[in-house]
PLY file of the C-alpha trace (Angstrom):
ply
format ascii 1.0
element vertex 314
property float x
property float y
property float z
element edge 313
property int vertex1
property int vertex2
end_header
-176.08 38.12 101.82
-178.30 39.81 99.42
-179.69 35.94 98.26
-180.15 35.01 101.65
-181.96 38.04 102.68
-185.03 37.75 100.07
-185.51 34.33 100.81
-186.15 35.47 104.36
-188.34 37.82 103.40
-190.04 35.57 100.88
-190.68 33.27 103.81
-191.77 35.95 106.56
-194.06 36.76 104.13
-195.77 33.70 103.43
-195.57 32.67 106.93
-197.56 35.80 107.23
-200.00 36.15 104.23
-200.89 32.68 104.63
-201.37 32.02 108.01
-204.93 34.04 108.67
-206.62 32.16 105.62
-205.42 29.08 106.36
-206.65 29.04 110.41
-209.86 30.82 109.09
-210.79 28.14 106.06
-210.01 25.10 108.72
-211.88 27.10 111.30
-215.20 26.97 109.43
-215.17 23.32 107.32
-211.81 22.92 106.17
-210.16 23.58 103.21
-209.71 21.51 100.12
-206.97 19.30 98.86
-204.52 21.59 97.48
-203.32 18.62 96.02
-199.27 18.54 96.76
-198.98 21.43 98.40
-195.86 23.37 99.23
-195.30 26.79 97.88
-193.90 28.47 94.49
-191.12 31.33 95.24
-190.83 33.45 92.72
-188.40 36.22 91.66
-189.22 39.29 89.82
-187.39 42.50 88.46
-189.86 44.42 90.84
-192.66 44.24 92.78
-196.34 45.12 91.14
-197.30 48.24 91.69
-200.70 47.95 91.95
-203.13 44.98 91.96
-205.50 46.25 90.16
-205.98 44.79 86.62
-207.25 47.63 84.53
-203.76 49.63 86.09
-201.71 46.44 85.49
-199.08 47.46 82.22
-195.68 45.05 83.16
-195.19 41.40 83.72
-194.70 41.49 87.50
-198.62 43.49 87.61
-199.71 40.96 85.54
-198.70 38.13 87.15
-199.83 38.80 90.69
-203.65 40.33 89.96
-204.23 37.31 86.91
-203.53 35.16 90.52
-205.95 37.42 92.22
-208.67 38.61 89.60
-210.32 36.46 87.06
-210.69 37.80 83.20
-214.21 36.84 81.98
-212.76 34.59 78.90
-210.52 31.53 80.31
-209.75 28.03 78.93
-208.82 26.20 82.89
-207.26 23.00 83.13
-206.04 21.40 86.37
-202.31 20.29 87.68
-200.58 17.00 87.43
-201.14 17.52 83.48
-205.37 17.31 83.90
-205.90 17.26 80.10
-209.42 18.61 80.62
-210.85 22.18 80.04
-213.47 24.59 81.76
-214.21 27.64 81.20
-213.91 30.53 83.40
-216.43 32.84 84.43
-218.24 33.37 81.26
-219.19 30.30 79.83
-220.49 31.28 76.89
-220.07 34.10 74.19
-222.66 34.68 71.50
-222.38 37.14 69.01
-225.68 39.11 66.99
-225.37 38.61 63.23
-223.19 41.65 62.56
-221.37 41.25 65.62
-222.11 44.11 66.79
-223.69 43.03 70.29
-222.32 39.86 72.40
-224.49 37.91 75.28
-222.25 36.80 77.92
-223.51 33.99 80.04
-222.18 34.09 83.34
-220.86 31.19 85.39
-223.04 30.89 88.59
-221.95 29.97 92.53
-218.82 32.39 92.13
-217.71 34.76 94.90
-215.59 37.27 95.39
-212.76 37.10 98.21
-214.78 39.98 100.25
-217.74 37.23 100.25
-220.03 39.81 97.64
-221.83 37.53 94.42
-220.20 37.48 91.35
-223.34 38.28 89.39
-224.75 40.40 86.38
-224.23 43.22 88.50
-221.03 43.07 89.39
-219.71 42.69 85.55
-221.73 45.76 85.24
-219.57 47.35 87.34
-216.52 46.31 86.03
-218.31 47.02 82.37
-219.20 50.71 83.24
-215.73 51.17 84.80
-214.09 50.33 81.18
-216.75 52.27 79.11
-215.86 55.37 81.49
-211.92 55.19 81.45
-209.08 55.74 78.88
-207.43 52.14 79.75
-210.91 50.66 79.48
-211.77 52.11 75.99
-208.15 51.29 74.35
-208.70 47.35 75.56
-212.32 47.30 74.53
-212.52 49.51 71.31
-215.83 50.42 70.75
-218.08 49.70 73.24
-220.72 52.10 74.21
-222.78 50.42 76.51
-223.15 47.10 78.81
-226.75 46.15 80.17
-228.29 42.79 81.79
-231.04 41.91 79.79
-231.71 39.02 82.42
-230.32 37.71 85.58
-226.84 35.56 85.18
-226.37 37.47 81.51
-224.45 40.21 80.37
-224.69 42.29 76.98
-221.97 44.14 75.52
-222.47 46.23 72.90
-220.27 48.29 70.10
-220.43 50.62 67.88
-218.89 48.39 65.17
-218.44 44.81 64.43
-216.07 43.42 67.18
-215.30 39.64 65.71
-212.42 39.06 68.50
-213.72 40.29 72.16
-213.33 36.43 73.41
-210.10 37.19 72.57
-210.21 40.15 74.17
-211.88 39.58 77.37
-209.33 37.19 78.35
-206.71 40.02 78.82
-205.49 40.26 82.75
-206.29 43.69 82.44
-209.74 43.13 82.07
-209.46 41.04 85.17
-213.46 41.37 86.95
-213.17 42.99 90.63
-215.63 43.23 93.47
-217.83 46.30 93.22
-216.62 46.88 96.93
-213.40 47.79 95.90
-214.46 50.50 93.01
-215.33 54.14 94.21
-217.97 54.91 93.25
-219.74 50.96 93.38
-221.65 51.52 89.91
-218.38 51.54 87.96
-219.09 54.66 86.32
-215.73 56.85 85.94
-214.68 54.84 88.98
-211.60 54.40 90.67
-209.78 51.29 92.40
-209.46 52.12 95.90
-205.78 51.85 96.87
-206.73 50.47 100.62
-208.60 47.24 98.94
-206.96 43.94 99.35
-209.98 40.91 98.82
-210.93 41.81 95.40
-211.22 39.35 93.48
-212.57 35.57 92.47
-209.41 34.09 91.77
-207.88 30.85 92.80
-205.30 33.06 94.86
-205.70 35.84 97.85
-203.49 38.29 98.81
-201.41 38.12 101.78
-198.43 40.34 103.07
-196.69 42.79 101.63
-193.27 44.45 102.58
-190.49 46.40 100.47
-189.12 43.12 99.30
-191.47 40.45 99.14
-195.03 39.79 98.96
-196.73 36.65 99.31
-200.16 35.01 97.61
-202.52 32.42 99.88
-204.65 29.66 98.21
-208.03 30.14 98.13
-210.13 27.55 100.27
-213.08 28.75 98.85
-212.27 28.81 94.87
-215.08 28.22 92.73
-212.37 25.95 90.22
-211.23 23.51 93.06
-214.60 21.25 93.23
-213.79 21.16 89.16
-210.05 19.78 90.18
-208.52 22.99 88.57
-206.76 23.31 91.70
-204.91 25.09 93.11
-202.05 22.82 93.96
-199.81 25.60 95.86
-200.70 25.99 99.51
-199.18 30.10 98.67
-196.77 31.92 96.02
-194.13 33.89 97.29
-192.84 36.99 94.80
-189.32 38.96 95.55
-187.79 42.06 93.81
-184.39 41.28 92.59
-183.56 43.62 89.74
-180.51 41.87 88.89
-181.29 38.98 86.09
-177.44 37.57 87.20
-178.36 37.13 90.45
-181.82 36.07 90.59
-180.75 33.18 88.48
-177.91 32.97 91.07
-181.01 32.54 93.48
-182.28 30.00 91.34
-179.61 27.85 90.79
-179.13 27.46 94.57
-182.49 26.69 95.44
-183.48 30.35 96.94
-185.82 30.19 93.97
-188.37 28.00 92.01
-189.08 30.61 89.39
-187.72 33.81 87.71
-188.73 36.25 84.95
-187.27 37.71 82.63
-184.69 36.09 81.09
-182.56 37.25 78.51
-180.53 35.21 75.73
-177.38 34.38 78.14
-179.19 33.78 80.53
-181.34 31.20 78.61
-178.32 29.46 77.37
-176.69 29.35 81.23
-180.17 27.71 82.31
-179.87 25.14 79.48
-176.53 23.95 80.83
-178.02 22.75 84.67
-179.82 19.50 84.11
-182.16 20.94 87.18
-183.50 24.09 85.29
-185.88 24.29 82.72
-187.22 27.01 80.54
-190.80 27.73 79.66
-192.71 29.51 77.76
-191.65 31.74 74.21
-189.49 34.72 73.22
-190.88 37.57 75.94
-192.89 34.93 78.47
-190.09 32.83 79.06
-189.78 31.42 82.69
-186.93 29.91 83.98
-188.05 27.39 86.87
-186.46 24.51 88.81
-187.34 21.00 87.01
-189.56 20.35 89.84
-191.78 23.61 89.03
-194.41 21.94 86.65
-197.42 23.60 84.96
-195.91 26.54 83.69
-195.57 26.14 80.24
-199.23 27.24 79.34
-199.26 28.97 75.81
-200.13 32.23 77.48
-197.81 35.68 78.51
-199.31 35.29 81.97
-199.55 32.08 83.48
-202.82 30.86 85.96
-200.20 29.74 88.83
-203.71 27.43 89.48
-202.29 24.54 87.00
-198.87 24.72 88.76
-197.76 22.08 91.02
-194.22 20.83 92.66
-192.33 17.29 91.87
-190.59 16.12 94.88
-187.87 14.83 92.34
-186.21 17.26 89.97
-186.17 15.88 86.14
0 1
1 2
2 3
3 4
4 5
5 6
6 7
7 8
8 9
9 10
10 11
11 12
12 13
13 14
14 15
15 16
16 17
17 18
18 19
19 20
20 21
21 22
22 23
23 24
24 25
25 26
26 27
27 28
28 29
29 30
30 31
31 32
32 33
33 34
34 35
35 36
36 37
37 38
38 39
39 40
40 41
41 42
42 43
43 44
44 45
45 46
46 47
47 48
48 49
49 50
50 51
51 52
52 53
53 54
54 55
55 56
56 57
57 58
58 59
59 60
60 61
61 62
62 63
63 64
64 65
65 66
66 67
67 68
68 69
69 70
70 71
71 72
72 73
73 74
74 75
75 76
76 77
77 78
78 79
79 80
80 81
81 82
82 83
83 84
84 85
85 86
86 87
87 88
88 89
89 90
90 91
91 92
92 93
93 94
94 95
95 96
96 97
97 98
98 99
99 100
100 101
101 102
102 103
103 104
104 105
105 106
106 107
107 108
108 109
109 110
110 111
111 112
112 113
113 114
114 115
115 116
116 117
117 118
118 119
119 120
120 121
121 122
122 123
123 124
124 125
125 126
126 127
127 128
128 129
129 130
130 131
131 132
132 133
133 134
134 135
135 136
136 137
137 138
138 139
139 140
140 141
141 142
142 143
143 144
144 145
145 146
146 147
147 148
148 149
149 150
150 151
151 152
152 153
153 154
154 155
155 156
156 157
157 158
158 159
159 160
160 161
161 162
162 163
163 164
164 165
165 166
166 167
167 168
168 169
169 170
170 171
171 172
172 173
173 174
174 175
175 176
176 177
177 178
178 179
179 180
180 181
181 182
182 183
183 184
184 185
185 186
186 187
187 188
188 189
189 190
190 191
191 192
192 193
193 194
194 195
195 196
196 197
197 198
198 199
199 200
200 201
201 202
202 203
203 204
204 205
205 206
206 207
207 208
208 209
209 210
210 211
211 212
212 213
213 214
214 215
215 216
216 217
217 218
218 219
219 220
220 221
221 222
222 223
223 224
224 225
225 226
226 227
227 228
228 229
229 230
230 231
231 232
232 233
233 234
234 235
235 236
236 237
237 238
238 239
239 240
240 241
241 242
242 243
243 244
244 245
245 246
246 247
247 248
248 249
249 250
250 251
251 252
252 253
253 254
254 255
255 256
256 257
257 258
258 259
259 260
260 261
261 262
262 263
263 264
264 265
265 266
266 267
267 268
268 269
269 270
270 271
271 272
272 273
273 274
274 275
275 276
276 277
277 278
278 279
279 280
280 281
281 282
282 283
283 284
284 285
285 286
286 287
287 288
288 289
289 290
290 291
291 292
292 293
293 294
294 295
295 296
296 297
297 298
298 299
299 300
300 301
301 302
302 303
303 304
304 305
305 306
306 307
307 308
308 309
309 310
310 311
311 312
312 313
């Protein structure tokens, strides 16, 4: 009963996250190919508690606002195993000699799902928020200061040599959000207000939300999808299920597509059903139907942007 209940509420919610976007995109001119379509259900220990990135400290955080919010630093590819690569919203990083101060240069024609620029500006934001917190200053050790020295470039700057911020600024955490949703806008010593829901520039929006599930929309309007980085999924549907036994119970019957975690039995079990599959390494393993491809990125938190569904399991 308890399998069949979260795969109703996996579906209410889609039916319900999804729908307003949808009728809304076709409403104006129509939204783009989302190439095959369908939608990715997915099963967690628990539900995020908060979509906001700078907040987000477990898996099931991390994986819903990465969907959502866009880091500045991103290698992209598309689905059906697109071998090509674009960068994400910074598309370029250049360090002084000492490495002291980096030039960002910012991808242009990006909005946020509230319809506000992504611009100089708004990384300001986003850069003042993470000079002015404790989470901020523990991801980005050092800096002191972030300034637009002209329009569609940022500069970050630290108090000592910081070889590995691209590395850095491609952490989930440091996911950019719309000024709009940060109290006050400037970013200084701001907070995330609680009440925001179309925060970010990501190839996701979010829907509904109930005690059990809560459901991700594609979004029409994607900077990526002209660039064929997708997305594929029409939505993503996530469900608490704290039980790792029965959530690959789910999967195994179909209730499912995806689950995380999985421990070392339950690894081996998957490896025995010719219609499972297991992706990723050691704490990013993913256990997925066969038909789930994409997901086997290289990263702890994958861009659900590159995943697409087989109609044929193998």
């Amino acid at each position: 009963m308890r399998r069949l209940g979260a795969a109703a509420a996996i579906a209410a919610a889609l039916l319900a996250g999804c729908g307003d976007d949808d009728e809304t995109t076709a409403a104006s001119e129509g939204p783009p190919a989302a190439g095959g379509g369908g939608t990715l259900t997915f099963a967690l220990p628990e539900l995020p508690a908060t979509i906001d990135p700078l907040e987000a400290r477990s898996f099931s955080d991390q994986l819903v606002t990465r969907q959502l919010h866009e880091p500045l630093v991103a290698t992209l590819s598309g689905p059906y195993e697109d071998r090509s690569r674009q960068p994400g919203l910074a598309l370029s990083l250049t360090p002084s000699s000492d490495h002291t101060i980096w030039r960002v240069q910012l991808r242009s024609g990006v909005s946020f799902h509230d319809g506000g620029p992504f611009n100089a500006q708004a990384v300001l934001a986003n850069g003042r928020r993470w000079d002015s917190s404790a989470a901020g200053e523990r991801l980005l050790p050092g800096l002191f200061a972030v300034d637009a020295p002209r329009p569609g470039e940022v500069r970050f700057q630290f108090s000592r040599p910081r070889r590995d911020l691209p590395a850095l600024l491609s952490s989930p955490r440091l996911g950019i959000v719309s000024p709009r949703a940060l109290r006050p806008r400037s970013g200084e010593s701001a907070r995330f207000r609680v009440v925001a829901a179309d925060t970010g520039t990501g190839p996701f929006r979010l829907g509904s939300r109930s005690g059990e599930a809560l459901s991700l929309g594609r979004n029409g309007a994607w900077w990526g999808t002209p660039l064929e980085l997708g997305p594929a999924l029409d939505g993503v549907g996530f469900t608490a299920v704290v039980s790792e036994d029965e959530r690959l119970e789910m999967l195994a019957s179909g209730a499912i597509q995806a689950t995380r975690p999985v421990g070392p039995e339950g690894a081996a079990a998957v490896a025995t059903d010719p219609l499972l599959r297991i992706s990723g390494e050691g704490t990013a393993e993913i256990a997925h139907e066969a038909s789930v491809r994409g997901l086997d990125q290289g990263s702890a938190v994958p861009v659900l942007s590159r995943v697409w569904l087989t109609t044929i399991a193998g």
